[in-house]
N, C-alpha and C positions, 0 to 999 in steps of 0.2 A: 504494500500500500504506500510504502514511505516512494519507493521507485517512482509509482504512478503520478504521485503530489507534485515528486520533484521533475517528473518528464515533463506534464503537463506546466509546473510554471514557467521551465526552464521554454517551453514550446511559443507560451504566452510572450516571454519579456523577447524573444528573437524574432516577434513580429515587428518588433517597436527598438530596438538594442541595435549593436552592429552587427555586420555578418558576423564577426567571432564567437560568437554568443551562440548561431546555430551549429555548430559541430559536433557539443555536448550532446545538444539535444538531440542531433540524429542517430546518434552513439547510443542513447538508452531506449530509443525509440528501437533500434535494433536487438536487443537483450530482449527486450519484453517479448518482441515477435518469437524468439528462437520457441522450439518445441516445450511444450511444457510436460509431456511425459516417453522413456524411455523406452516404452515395449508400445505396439502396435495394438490398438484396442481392438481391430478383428482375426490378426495373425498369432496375437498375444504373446510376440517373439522381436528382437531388439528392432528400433524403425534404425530405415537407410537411407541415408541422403539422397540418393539418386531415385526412390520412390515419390517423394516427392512431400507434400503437407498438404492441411487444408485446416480453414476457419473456422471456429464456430465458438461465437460470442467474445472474438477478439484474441481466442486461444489460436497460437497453432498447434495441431495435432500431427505430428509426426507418423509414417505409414510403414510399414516392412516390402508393400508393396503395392504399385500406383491405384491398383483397381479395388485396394481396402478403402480406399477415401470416399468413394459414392456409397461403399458401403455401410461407414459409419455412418455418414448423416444420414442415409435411409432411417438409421434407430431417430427413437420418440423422442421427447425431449427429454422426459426425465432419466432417460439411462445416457444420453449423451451429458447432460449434466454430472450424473451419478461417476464418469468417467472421468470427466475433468477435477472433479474433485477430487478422487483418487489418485490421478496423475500427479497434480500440487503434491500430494501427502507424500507422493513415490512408494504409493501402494500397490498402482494400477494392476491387474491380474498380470501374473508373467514375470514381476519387476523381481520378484525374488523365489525360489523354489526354495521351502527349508525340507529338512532331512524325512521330512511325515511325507511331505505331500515334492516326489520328483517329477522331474517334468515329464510331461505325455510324451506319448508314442513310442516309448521303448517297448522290449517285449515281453516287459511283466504283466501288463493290462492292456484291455483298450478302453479309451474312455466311456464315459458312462451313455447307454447310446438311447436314452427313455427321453421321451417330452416331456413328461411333467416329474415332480417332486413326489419321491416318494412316499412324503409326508401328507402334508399339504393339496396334493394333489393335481393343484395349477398347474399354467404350462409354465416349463423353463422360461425368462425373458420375461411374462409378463411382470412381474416386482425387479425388474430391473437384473443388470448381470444377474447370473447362476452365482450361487457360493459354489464352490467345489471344495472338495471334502477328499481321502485316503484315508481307507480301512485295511490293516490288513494286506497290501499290496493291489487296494481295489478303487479304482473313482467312483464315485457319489455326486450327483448336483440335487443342491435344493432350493427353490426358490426365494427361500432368504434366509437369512441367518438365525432367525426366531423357531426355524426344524431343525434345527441341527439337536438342541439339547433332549428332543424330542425321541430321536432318532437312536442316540446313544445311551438310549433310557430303554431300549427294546431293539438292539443291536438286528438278534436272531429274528425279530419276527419281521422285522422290516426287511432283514435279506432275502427271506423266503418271498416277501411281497414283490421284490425286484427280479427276484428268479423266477418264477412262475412266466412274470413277464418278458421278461429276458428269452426264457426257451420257449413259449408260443412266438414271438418277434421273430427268432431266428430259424425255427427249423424248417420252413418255408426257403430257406438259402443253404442248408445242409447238404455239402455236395459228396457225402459217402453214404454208401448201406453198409459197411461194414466198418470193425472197430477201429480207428487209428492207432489202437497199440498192438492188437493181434491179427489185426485181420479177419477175424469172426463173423460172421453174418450178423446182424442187428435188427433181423426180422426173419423167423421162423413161422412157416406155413400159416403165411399172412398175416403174424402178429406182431406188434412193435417189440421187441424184448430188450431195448436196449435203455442201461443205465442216463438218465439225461441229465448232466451236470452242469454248472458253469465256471468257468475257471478265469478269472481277471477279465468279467463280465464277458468271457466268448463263452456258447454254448461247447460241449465236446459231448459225445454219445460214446459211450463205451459199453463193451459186452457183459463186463463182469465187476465182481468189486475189486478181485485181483490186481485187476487192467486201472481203477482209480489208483491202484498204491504205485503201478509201472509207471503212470503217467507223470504222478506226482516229483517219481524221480529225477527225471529231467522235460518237463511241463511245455521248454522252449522249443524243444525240438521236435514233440506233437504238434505247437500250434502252428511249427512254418508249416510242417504236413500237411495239416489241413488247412492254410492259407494259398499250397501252391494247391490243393483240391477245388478250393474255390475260386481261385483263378482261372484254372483248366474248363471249370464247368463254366464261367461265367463269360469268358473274354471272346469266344465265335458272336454270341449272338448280342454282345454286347449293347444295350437300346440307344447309346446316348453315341454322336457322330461329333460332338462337342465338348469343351472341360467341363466341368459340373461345377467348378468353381471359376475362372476366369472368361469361361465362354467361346473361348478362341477353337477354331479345327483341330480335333486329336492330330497328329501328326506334322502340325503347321511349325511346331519349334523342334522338329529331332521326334525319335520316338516317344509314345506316351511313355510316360510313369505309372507306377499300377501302387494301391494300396488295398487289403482287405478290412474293413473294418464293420463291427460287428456282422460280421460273415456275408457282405456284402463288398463284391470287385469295386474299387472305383477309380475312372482311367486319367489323368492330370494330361495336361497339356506342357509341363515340367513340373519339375520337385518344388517348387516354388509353393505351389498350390496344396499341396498336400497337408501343411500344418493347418492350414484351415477347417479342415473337415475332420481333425482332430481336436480344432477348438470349439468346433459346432456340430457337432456328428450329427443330432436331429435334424438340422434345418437342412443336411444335405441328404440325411436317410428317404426322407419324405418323397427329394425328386426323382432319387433312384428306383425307390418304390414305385412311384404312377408311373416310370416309362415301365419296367416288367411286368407291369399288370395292365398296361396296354397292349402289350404282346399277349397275355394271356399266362405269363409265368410267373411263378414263385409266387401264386395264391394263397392267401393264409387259410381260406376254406378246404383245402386241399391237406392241411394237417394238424387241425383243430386234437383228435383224437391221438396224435401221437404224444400232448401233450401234457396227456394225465398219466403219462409213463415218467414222470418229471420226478427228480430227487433234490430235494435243495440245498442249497450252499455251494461253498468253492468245492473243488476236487481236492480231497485231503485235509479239508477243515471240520474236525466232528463236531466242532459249535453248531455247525451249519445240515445237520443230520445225518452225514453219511455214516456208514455203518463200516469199518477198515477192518473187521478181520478176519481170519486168513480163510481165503477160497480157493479151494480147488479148482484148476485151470480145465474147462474140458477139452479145447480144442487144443 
């Protein structure tokens, strides 16, 4: 405030003073402009000078990348406010990862991929940013800060509430009939038999409970398996001739980039793009959805009933009801 007092007198008396007198002032007139926060409010990863800024109520907003800036002002006013405030504070989401909550997209989890709060129950966005939250090695969004205490007051039953949803969401994009750790069939003479768990919010269907303790072992190396399964099944008939995020022609920069997230292919037009549908996985889950059910695939009515074969919690977490002991392998 002290800056602003003394930009604006300094601005006043160099209408009226000598030239000398405006140097100062163009000098603080330029500090104010600079960025007033560190991470990209829709990349929520450091801005780049060469992306470029944009205004809004005399801020500049600093970008990660040029086609975040139409983005942000798309948001309403109270969350573009809610943003700038936070910036000031050098809170903004992104600015600092402590040891609970690391950054997305590595391949402990994927982010949390539900619309609404698993509290609360609104959608993500409407009360302004998502809080984001790590359990466990797990993302959580809640619509504000007022569920959190809520949440971790009924850990267990709130996970079972996200699992349920989690594995209807996703088995509709389930690209094996057999186990990922043994190979097994996962449906015996037409019936589901397979264990349905979720593990760093991906679904994984296994054969046995055995197969949860194998999995558990080394958990990374199933999920690229079933990432490169989902690629395989998804990327022929691929619905989208576009990025899902910058818009531009697949193919127009180099080849695409590919990401799976919540068991769903999605094709970038470069690596650029990809953090975004890690900071917003619903709002890009949505358009992935109505192109394949404009083709007529990956209906959820199509496996409504495979879903009460569902066990919940992580893979290997008995808070979370699995049952770990020791089975006999048949296959």
């Amino acid at each position: 405030m002290r800056t602003m007092i003394l930009c604006s007198a300094m601005t006043c008396c160099a209408a009226t003073a000598s030239p000398a007198l405006a140097q100062p002032a163009a000098h603080l007139e330029h500090a104010e402009a600079a960025p007033v926060n560190a991470m990209c409010p829709i990349g929520k990863e450091p801005i780049v000078p060469s992306a470029g800024t944009v205004m809004y109520n005399g801020k500049e907003i600093g970008l990660c990348c040029p086609g975040c800036g139409e983005q942000f002002l798309a948001w309403d006013e109270s969350r573009k406010n809610e943003f700038v405030a936070l910036a000031v504070a050098h809170l903004e989401p992104g600015h600092e990862a402590s040891p609970e909550q690391p950054a997305l997209g590595t391949s402990w989890t994927d982010p949390y991929p539900l619309d609404s709060c698993p509290v609360g129950g609104g959608m993500l966005g409407s009360m302004g940013e998502p809080v984001v939250k790590v359990y466990d090695g797990r993302e959580v969004r809640f619509c504000c800060a007022g569920c959190i205490d809520k949440f971790e007051a009924d850990k267990a039953g709130y996970w079972s509430k996200i699992d349920e949803q989690i594995v209807k969401d996703q088995l509709p994009y389930y690209p094996m009939q057999t186990c990922v750790v043994m190979g097994d069939p996962l449906i015996e003479d037409g019936e589901d038999i397979a264990i349905n768990t979720v593990y760093g919010n991906r679904l994984v269907r296994l054969c046995c409970k055995m197969c949860v303790r194998e999995f558990n072992e080394d958990p990374t190396a199933f999920i690229e398996k079933l990432d490169q399964a989902a690629t395989d099944a998804q990327r022929d008939a691929y619905p989208l001739t576009t990025c899902i995020v910058g818009g531009g022609e697949l193919g127009s920069m180099g080849e695409p980039t590919e990401m799976v997230v919540a068991g769903r292919l999605f094709r970038f037009c470069c690596a650029g793009c990809e953090p975004k549908v890690v900071a917003s996985p619903a709002e890009y889950i949505a358009p992935i959805d109505a192109a394949w059910h404009a083709q007529g695939r990956f209906m959820p009515a199509d496996h409504d009933a495979s879903a009460e074969h569902h066990e919940e919690g992580h893979a290997g977490d008995d808070d979370h009801g699995h049952d770990h002991g020791d089975h006999n392998h048949d296959g």
